[in-house]
N, C-alpha and C positions, 0 to 999 in steps of 0.2 A: 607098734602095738605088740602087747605081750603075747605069751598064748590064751591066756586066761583075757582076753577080751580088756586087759588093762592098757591106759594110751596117756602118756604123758605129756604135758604140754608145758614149753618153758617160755617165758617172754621175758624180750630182751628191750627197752627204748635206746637206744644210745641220744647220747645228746648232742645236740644241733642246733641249739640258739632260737629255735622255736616254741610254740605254743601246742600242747598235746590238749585236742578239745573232747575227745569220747572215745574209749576202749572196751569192749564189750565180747565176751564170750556168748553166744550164742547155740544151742543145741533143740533141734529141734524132733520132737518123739510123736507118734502116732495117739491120737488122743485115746484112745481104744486101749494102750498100754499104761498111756498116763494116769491111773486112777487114783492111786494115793501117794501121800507124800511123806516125808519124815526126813528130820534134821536134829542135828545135835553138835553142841553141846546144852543150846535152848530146845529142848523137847518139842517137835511140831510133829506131832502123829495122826494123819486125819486122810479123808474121803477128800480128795480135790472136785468141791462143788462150785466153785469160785475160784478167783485169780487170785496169787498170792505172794506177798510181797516180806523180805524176811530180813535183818540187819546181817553179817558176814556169819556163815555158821560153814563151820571146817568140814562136816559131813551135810550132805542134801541126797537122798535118794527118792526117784520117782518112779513107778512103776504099779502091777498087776500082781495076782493071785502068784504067778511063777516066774516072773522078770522082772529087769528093770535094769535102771541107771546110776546109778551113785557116784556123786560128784564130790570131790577132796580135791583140799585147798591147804596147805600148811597156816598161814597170817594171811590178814589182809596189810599187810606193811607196803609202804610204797602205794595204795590204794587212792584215789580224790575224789571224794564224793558230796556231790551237794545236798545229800540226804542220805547216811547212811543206813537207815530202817530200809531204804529200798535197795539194796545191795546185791539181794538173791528173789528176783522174779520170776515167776511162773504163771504163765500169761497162755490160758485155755482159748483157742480157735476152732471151728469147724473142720477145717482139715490137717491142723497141727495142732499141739500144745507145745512151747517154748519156754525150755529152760533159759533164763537170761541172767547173768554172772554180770557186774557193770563194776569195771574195774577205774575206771574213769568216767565219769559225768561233769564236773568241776575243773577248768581249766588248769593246766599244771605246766610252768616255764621249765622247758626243756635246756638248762645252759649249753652254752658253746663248748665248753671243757670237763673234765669232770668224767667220773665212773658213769656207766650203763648201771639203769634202773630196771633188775629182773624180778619177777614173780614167776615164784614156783606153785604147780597145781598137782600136789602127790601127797600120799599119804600123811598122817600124822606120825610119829614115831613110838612104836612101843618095843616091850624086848622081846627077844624072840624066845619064841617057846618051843616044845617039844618037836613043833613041825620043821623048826629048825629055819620059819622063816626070819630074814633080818629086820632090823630096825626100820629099814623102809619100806615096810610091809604092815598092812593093820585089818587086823579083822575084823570086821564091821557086821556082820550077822546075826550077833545075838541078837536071839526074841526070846527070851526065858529058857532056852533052852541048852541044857548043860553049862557049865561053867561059867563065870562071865570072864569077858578076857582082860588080861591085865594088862594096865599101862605102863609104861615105863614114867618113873620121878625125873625131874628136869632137874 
């Protein structure tokens, strides 16, 4: 984990001649913080009053008046899903609300030989700006205010 509360996660399958039946990121936050939600690059900006289910979006951030969680994802490549609208769940409980990431739901043949299949969960890449942070670094906080930030061109 960084210092700034950033924590990367990398997945690796290697392959084994088997059947991969379900892979899921799981994160689960206090309902009390969980209040609104917001994703991009489909704009989902709202009040979580309901459960909420969203096709692959690179930014998801859940949170309160002064916190939260913001979750990045570079692609969903290498992804198998038997529905991809439900990709990115958000599933309200009594004494949780759960982020749920489904990287697999859709059986996927793992061959005997062959490269390892990773997914990466980090930033988007943009350039770096005055603050002199790098390319794998994204500021994700504009809400109208000051500048908006720029992307880098692929």
């Amino acid at each position: 984990m960084d210092y700034d509360g950033f924590a990367r996660l990398d997945c690796t399958v290697k392959p084994t001649g088997k059947t991969l039946d379900s892979l899921a990121i799981e994160i689960p936050l206090r309902p009390e913080v969980a209040k609104y939600v917001y994703s991009w690059p489909k704009i989902t900006s709202r009040a979580l009053s309901a459960d909420v289910a969203l096709p692959f979006q690179p930014i998801i951030w859940i949170g309160d008046e002064e916190k939260g969680l913001s979750w990045m994802c570079e692609s969903d490549q290498n992804w198998s899903l038997a529905d991809p609208e439900k990709a990115v769940q958000i599933v309200r409980g009594a004494q949780e609300t759960m982020l749920r990431v489904t990287l697999v739901d859709k059986p996927v043949a793992l061959p005997k030989n062959g490269s390892p299949t990773s997914s990466r969960c980090r930033p988007p890449r943009c350039a770096a700006g005055a603050d002199g942070l790098g390319p794998a670094l994204q500021h994700c906080t504009w809400y109208g205010r000051g500048p908006r930030p720029r992307q880098q061109a692929d």
